[in-house]
Backbone as CSV, one residue per row, in Angstrom:
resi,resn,N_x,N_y,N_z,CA_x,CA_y,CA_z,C_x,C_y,C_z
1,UNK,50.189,-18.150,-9.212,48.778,-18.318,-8.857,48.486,-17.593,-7.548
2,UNK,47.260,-17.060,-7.611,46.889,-15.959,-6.106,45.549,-16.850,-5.504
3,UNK,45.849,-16.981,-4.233,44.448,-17.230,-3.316,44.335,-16.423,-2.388
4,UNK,42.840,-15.643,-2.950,42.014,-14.481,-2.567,41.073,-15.504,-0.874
5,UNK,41.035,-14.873,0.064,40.077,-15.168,1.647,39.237,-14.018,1.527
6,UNK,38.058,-14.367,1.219,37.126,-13.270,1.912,36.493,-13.189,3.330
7,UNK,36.941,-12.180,4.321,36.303,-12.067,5.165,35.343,-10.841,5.110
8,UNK,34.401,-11.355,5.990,32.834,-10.956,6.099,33.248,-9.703,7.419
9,UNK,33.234,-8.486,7.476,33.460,-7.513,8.312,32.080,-7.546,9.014
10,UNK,31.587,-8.863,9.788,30.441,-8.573,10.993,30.503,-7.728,12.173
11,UNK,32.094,-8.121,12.147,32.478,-6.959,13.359,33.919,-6.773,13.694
12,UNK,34.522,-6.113,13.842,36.081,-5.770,14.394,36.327,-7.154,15.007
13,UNK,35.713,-7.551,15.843,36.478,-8.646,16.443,36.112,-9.633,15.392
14,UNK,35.103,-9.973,14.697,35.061,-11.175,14.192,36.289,-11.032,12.921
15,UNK,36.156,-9.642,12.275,37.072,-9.579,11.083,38.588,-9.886,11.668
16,UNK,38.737,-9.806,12.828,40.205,-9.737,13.201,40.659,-11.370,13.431
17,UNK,39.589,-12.182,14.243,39.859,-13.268,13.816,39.530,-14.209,12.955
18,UNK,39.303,-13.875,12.281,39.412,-14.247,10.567,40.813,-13.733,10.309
19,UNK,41.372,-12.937,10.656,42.353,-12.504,9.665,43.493,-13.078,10.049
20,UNK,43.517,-13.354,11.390,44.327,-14.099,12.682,44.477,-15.705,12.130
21,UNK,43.553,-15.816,11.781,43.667,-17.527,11.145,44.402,-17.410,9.863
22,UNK,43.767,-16.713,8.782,44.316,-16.721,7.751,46.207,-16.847,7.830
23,UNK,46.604,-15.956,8.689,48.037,-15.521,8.624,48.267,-17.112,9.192
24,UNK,47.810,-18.243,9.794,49.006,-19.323,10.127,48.374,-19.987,8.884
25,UNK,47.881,-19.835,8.296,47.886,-20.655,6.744,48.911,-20.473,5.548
26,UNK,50.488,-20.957,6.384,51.541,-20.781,5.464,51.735,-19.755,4.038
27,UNK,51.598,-19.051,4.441,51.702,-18.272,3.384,51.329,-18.842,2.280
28,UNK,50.040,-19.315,2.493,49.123,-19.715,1.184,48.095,-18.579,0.409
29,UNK,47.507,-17.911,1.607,46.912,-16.877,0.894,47.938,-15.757,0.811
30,UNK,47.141,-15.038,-0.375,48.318,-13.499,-0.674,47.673,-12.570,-1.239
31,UNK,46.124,-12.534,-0.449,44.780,-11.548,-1.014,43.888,-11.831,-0.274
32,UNK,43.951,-10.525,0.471,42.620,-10.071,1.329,41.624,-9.963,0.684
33,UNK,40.308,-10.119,0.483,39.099,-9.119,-0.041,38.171,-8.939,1.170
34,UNK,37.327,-7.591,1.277,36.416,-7.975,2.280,35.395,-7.533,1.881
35,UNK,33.971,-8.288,1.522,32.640,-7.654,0.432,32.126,-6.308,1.956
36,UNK,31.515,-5.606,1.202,30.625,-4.762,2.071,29.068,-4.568,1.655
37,UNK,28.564,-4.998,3.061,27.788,-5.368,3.353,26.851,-4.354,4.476
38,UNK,25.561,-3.716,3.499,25.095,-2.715,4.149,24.722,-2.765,5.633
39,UNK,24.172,-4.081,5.995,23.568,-4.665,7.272,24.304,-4.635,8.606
40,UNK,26.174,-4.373,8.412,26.873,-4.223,9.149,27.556,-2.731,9.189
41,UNK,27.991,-2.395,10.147,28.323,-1.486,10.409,29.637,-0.212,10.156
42,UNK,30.615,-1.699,9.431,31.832,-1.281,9.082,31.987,-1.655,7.739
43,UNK,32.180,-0.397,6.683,32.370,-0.544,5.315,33.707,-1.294,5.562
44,UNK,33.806,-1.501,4.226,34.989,-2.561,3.546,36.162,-1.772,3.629
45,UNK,36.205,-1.110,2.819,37.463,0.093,3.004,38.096,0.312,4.250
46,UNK,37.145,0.331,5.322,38.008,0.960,6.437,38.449,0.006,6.962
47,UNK,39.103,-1.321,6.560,39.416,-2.412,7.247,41.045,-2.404,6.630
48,UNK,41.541,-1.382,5.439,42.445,-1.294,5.112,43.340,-0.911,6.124
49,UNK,43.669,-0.533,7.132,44.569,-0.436,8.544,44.702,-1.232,9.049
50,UNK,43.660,-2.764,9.143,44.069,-3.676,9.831,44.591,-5.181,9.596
51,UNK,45.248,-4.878,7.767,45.778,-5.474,6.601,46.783,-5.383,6.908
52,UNK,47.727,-6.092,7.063,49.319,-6.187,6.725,48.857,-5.960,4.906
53,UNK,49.854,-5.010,4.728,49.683,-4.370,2.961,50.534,-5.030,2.636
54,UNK,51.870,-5.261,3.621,53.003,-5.896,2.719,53.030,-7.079,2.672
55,UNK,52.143,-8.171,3.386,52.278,-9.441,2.973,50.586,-9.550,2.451
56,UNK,49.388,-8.847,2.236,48.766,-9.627,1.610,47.904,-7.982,0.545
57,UNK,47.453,-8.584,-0.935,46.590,-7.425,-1.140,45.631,-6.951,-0.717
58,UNK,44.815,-5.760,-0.601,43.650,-5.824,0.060,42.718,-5.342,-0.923
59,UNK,41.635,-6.432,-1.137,40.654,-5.663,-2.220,39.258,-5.269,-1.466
60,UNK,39.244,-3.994,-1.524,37.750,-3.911,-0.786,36.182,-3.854,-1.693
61,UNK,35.129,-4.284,-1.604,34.485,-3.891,-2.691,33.675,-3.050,-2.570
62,UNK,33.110,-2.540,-3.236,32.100,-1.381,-3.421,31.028,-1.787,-4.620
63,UNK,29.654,-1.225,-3.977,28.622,-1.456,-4.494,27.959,-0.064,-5.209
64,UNK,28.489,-0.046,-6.253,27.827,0.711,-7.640,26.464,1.665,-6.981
65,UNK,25.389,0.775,-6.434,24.110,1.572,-5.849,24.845,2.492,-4.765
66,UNK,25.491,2.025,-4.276,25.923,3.352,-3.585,26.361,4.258,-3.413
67,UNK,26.954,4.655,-4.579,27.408,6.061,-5.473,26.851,6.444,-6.407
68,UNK,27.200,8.204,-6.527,26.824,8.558,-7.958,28.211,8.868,-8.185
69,UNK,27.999,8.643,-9.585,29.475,8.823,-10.665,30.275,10.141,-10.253
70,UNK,28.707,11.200,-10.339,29.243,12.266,-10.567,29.527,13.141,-9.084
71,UNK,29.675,12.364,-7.889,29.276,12.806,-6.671,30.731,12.513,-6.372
72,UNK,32.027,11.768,-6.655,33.416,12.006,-6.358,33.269,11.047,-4.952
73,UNK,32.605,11.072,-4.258,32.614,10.015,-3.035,33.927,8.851,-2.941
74,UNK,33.165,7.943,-4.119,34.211,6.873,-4.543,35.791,7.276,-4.732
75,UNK,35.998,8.448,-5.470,37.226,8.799,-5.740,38.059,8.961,-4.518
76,UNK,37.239,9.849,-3.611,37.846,10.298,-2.439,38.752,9.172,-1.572
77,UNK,37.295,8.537,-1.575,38.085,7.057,-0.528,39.168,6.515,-0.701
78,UNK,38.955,6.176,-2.084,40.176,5.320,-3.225,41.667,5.843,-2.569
79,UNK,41.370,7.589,-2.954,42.460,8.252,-2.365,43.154,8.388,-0.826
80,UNK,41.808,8.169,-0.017,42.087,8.653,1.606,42.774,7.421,1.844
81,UNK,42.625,6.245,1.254,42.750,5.374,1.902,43.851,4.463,1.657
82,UNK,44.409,5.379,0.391,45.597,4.554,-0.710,45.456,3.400,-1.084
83,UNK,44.070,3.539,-2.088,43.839,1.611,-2.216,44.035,1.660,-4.120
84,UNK,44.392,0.603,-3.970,45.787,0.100,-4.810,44.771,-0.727,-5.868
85,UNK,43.821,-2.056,-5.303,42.635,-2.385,-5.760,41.175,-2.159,-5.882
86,UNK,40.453,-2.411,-6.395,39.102,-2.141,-5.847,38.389,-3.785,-6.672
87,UNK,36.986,-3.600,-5.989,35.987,-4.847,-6.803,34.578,-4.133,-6.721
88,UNK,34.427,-3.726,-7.990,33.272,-2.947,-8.459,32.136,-4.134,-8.559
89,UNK,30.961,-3.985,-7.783,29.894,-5.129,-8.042,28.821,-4.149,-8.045
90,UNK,27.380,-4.570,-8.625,26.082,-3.518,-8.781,25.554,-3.372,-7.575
91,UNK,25.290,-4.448,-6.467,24.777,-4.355,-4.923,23.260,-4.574,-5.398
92,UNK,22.727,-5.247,-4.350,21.298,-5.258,-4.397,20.796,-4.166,-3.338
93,UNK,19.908,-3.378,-3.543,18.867,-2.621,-3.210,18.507,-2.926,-1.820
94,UNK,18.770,-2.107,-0.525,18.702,-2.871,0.684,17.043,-2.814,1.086
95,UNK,16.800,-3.454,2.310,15.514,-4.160,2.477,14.696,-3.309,2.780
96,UNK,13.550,-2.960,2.692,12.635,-2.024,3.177,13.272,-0.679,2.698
97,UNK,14.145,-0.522,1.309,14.658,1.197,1.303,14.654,1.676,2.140
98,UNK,15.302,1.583,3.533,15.381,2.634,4.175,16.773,3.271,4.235
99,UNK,17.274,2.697,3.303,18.870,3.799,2.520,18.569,3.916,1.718
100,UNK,19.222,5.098,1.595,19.194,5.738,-0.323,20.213,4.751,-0.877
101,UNK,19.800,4.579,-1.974,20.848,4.555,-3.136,20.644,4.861,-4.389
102,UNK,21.319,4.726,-5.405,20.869,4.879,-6.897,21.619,4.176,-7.841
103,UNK,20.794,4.635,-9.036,20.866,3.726,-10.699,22.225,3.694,-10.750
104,UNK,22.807,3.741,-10.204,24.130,3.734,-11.117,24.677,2.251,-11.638
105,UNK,24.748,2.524,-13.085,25.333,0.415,-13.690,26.714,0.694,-13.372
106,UNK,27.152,-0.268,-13.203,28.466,-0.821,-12.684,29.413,-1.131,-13.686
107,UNK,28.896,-1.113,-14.991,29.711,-0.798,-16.211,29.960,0.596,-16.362
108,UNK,28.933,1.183,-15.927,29.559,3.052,-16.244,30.511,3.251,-14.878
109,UNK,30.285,2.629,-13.846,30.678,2.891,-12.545,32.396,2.335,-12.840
110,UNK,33.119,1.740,-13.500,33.858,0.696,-13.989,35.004,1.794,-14.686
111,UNK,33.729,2.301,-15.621,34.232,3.447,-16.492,35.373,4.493,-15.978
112,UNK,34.264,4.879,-15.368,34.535,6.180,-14.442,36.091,6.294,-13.444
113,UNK,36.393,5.088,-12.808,36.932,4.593,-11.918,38.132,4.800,-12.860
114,UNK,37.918,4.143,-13.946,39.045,4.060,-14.683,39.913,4.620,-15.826
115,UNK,38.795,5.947,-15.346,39.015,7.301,-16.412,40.024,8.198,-15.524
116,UNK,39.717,7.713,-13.819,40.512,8.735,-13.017,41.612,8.206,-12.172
117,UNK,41.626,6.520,-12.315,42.928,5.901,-11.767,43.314,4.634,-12.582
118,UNK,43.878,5.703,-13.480,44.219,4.680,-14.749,45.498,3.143,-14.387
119,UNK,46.327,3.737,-13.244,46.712,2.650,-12.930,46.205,1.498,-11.649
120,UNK,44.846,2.179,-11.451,44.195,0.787,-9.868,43.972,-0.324,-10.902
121,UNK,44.269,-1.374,-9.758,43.672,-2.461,-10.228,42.203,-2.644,-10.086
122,UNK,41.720,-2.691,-11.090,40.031,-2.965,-10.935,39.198,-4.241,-11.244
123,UNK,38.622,-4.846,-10.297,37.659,-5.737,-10.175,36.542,-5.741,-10.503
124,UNK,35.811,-7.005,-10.910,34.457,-7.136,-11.166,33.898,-8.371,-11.326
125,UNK,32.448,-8.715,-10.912,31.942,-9.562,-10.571,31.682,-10.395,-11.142
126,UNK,31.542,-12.062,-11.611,30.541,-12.580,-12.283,29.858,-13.700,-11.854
127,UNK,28.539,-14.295,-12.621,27.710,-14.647,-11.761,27.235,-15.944,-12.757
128,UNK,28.522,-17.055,-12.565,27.585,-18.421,-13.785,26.441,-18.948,-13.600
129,UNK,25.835,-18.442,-12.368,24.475,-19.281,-12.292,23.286,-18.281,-12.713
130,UNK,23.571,-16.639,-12.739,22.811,-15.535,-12.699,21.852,-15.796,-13.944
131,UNK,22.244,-16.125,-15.111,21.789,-16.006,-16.365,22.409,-17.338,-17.492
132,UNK,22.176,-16.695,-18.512,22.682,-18.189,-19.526,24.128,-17.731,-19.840
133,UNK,25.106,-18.646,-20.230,26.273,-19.285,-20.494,26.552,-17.344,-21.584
134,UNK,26.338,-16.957,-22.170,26.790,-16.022,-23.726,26.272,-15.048,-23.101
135,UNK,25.043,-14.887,-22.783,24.622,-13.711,-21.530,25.887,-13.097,-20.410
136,UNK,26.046,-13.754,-19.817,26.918,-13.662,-18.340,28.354,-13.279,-19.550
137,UNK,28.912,-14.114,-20.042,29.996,-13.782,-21.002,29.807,-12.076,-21.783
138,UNK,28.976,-12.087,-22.194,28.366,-10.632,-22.722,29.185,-9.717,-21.862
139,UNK,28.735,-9.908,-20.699,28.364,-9.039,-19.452,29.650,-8.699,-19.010
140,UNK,30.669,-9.937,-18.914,32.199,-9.922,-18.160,32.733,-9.558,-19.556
141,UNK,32.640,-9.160,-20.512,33.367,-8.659,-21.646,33.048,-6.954,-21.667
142,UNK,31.622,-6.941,-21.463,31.412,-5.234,-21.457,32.306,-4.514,-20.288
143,UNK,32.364,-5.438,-19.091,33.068,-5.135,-18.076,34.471,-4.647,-18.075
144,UNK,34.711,-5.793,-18.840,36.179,-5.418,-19.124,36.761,-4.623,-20.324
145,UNK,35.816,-4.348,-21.853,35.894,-3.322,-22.288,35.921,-2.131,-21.452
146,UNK,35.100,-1.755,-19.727,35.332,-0.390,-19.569,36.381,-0.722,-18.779
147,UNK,37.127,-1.002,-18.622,38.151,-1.087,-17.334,38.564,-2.286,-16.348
148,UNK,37.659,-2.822,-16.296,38.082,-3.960,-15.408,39.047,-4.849,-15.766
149,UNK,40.245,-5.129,-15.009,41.535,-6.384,-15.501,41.138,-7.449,-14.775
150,UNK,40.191,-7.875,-14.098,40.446,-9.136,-13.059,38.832,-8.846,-12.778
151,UNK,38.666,-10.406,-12.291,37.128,-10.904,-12.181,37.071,-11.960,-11.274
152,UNK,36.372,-11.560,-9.886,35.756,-12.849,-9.262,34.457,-13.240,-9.219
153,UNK,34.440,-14.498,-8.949,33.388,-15.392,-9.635,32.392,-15.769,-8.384
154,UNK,30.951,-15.833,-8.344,30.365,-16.639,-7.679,30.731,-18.084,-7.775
155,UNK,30.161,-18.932,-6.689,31.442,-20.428,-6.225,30.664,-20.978,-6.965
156,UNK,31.826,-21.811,-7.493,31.647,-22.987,-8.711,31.164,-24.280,-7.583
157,UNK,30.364,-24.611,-8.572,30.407,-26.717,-7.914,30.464,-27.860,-9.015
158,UNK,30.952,-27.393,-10.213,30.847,-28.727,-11.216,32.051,-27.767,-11.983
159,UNK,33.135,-28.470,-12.240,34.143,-28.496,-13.045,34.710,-28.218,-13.994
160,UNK,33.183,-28.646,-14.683,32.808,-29.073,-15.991,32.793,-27.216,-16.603
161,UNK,31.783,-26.870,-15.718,31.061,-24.874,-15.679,32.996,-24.550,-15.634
162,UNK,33.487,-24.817,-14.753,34.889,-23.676,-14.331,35.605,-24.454,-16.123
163,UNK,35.384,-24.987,-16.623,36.446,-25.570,-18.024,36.098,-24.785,-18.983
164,UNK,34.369,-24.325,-18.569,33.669,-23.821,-19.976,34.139,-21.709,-19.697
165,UNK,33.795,-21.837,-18.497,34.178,-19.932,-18.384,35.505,-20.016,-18.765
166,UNK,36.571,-20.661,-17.917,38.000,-20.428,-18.032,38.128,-20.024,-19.927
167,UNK,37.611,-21.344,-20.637,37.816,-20.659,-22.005,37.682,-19.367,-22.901
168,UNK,36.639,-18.855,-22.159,35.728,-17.423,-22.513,36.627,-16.208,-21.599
169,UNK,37.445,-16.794,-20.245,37.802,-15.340,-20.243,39.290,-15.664,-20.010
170,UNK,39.904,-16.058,-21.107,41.302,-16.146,-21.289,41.904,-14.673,-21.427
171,UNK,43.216,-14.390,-20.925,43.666,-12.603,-21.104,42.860,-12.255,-19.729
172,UNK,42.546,-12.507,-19.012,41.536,-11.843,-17.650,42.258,-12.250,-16.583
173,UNK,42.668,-11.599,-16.006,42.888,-12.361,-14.529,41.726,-12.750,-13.605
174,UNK,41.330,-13.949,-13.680,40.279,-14.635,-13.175,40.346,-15.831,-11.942
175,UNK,39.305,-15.081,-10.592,39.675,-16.486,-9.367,38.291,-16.767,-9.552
176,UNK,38.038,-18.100,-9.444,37.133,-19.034,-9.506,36.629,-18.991,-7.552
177,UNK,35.632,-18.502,-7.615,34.950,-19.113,-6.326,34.700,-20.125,-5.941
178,UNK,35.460,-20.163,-4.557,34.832,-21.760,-3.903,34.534,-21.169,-2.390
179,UNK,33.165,-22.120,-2.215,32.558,-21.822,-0.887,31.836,-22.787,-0.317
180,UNK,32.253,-23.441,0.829,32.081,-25.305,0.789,30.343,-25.112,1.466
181,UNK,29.931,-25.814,1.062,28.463,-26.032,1.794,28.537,-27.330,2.245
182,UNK,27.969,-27.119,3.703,28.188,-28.524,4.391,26.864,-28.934,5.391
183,UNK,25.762,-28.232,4.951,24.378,-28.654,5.437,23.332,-28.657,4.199
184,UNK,22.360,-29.455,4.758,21.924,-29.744,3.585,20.543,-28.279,3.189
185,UNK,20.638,-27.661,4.433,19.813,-26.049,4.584,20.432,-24.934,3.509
186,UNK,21.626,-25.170,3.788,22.717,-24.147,2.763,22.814,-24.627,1.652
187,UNK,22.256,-26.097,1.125,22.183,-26.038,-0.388,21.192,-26.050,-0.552
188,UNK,19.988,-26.255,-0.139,18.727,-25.533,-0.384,18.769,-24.040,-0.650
189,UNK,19.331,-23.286,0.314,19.481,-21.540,0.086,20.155,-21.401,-1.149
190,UNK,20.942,-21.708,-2.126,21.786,-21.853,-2.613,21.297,-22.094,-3.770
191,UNK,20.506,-23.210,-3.952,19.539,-23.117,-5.293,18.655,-22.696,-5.068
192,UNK,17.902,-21.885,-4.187,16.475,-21.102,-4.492,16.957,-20.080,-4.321
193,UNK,17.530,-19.248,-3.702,18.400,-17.944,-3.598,19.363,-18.052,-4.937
194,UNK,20.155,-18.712,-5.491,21.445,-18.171,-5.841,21.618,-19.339,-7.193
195,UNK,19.956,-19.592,-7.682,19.998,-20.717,-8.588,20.878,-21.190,-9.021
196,UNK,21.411,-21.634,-7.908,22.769,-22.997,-8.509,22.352,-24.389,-8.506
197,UNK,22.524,-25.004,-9.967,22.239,-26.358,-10.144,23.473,-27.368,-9.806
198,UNK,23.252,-27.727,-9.197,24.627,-28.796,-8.644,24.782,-29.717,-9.047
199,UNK,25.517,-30.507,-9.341,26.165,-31.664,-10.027,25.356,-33.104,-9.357
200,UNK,25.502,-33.759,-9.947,24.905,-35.451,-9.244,25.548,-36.023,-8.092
201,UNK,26.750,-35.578,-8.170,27.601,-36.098,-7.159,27.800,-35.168,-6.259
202,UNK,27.041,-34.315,-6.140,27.713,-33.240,-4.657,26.947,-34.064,-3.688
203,UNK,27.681,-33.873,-2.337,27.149,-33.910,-1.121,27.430,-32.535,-0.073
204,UNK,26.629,-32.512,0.454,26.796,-30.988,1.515,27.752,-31.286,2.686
205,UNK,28.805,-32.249,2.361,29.962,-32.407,3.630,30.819,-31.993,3.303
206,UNK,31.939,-32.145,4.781,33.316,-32.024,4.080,34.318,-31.862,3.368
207,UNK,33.760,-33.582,3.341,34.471,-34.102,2.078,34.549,-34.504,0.841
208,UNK,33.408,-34.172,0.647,33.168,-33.368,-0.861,33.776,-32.128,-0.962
209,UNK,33.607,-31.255,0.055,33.759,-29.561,-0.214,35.439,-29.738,-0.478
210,UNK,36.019,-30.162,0.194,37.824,-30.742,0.319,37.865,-31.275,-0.870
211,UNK,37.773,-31.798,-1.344,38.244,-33.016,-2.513,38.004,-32.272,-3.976
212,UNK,37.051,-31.341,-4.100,36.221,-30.461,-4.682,37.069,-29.152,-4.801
213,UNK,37.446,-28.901,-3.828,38.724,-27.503,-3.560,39.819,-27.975,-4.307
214,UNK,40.617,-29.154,-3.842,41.789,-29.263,-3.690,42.077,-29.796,-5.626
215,UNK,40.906,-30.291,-5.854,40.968,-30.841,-7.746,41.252,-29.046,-8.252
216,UNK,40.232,-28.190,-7.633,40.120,-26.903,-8.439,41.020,-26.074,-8.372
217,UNK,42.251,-26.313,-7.202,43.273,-25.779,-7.095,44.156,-25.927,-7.992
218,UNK,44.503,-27.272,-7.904,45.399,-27.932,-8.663,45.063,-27.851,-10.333
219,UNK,43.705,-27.158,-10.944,43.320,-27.594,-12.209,43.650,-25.708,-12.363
220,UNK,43.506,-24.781,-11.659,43.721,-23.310,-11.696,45.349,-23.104,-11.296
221,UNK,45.844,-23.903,-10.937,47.275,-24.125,-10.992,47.839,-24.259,-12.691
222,UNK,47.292,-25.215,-13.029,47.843,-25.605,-14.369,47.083,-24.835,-15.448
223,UNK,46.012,-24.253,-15.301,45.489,-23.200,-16.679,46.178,-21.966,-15.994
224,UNK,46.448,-21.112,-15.275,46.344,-19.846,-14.779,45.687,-19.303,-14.562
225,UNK,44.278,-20.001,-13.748,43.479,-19.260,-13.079,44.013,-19.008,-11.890
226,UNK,43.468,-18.304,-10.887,43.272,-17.575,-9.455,42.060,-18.590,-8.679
227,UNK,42.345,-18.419,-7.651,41.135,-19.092,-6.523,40.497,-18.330,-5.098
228,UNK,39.399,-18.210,-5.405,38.814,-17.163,-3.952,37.965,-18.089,-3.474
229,UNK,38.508,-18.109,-2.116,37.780,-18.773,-1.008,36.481,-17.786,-0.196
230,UNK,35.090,-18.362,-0.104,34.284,-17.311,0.458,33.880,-18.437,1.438
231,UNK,34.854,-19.321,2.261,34.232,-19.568,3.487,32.863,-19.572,4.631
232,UNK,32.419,-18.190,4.203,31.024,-18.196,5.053,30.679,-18.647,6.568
233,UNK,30.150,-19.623,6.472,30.213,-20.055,8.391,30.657,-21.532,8.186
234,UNK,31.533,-21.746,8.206,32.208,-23.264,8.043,33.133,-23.577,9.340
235,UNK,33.799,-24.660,9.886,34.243,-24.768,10.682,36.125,-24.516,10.208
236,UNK,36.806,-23.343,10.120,38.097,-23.300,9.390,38.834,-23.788,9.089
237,UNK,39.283,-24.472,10.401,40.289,-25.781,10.937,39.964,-26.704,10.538
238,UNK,38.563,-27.210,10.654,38.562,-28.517,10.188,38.213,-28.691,8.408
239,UNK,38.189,-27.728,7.957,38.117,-27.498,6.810,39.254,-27.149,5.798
240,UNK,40.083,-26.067,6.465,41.459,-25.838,5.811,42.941,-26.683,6.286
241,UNK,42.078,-27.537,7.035,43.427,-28.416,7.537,43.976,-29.683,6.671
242,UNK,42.582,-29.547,5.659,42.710,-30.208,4.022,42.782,-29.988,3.169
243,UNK,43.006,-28.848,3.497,42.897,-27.938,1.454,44.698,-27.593,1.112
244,UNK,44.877,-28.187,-0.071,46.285,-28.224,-0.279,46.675,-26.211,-0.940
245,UNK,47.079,-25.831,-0.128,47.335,-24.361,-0.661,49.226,-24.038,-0.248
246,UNK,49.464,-24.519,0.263,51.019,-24.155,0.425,52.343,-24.439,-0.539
247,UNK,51.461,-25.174,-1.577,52.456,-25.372,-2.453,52.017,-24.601,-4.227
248,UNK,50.876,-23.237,-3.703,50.342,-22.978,-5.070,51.325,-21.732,-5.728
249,UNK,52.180,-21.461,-5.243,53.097,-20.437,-6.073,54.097,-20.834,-6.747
């Protein structure tokens, strides 16, 4: 079993301590990812130098709008940078266009990737709250018809959702998102931004978010799923000083 940490590249120093914490977490995690994020200054990729390669993977992602297929960009990097993974996602359209980007779908983008590095590992996104249940399934199947072996997930909060995907993408290497919300502002954002319907029993603490982790560990332990932590602004320590991860290999 693999547990994926995403850190948020706001800045050299913040990415560094993020990464600084991660390493005294017993060799529980064993997968970097870091999303990129137009608003900041440092793409994802170039954070590959400040990865220990040999103790953790590094997946950087890349956003589809920001290439063209036929423009080699993507290829280049892949190459400059000797990256081993990637996580192909579509990107949303930044604010006021004042960057270019373009059409490019992320199924042809998928394609492409995997017409010219037949052995990277390739990633891709999915989204259980985006659309309906056979829809979203549609979507992570076309994906992986072009190329994609492995899929991370926007964060689960009901159980019940991670029992019903796990069935649909059996043969996938699949980590289930978890990302604790612990105000009651961030689950507001969360269902009007990111229409997630939450269970009866959530609460925006702790210890829910803990108790909630540590079942989904232990339940992706025993099917062979994967688990990605997207942390966000949480307090680390007092958060990972409960999450059972040192005994998931």
């Amino acid at each position: 079993m693999n547990i994926s940490f995403e850190i948020v590249p706001r800045s050299l120093q913040a990415f560094d301590e993020q990464y600084a914490f991660v390493q005294t977490l017993n060799q529980g995690i064993n997968i970097i990812n870091v999303p990129d994020i137009q608003r900041f200054d440092t793409r994802s990729w170039q954070l590959a130098s400040r990865v220990d390669r040999s103790r953790f993977r590094f997946i950087p992602h890349f956003r589809a709008i920001d290439f063209k297929i036929d423009g080699g960009e993507l290829f280049r990097i892949i190459e400059d940078y000797g990256l081993d993974s990637v996580l192909l996602v579509t990107g949303d359209p930044p604010e006021g266009l004042k960057r270019a980007f373009y059409n490019t779908d992320v199924v042809d983008l998928i394609r492409a990737v995997r017409r010219r590095f037949p052995e990277l590992n390739i990633y891709a996104g999915f989204d259980p709250h985006r659309q309906g249940l056979q829809d979203e399934c549609d979507y992570i199947w076309r994906k992986a018809d072009a190329g994609a072996t492995g899929f991370f997930s926007q964060p689960f909060y009901d159980p019940r959702m991670v029992e019903i995907y796990a069935e649909h993408m059996q043969g996938l290497e699949t980590y289930i998102g978890i990302s604790p919300i612990t105000t009651q502002a961030s689950q507001n954002y969360w269902e009007v931004k990111n229409r997630v319907k939450f269970p009866k029993n959530f609460r925006p603490d702790y210890d829910w978010n803990v108790e909630f982790a540590n079942n989904l560990i232990a339940t992706a332990a025993e099917t062979g799923l994967h688990v990605y932590f997207m942390p966000i602004r949480i307090d680390l320590g007092k958060y990972f000083q409960r999450i059972n991860i040192g005994t998931t290999k």
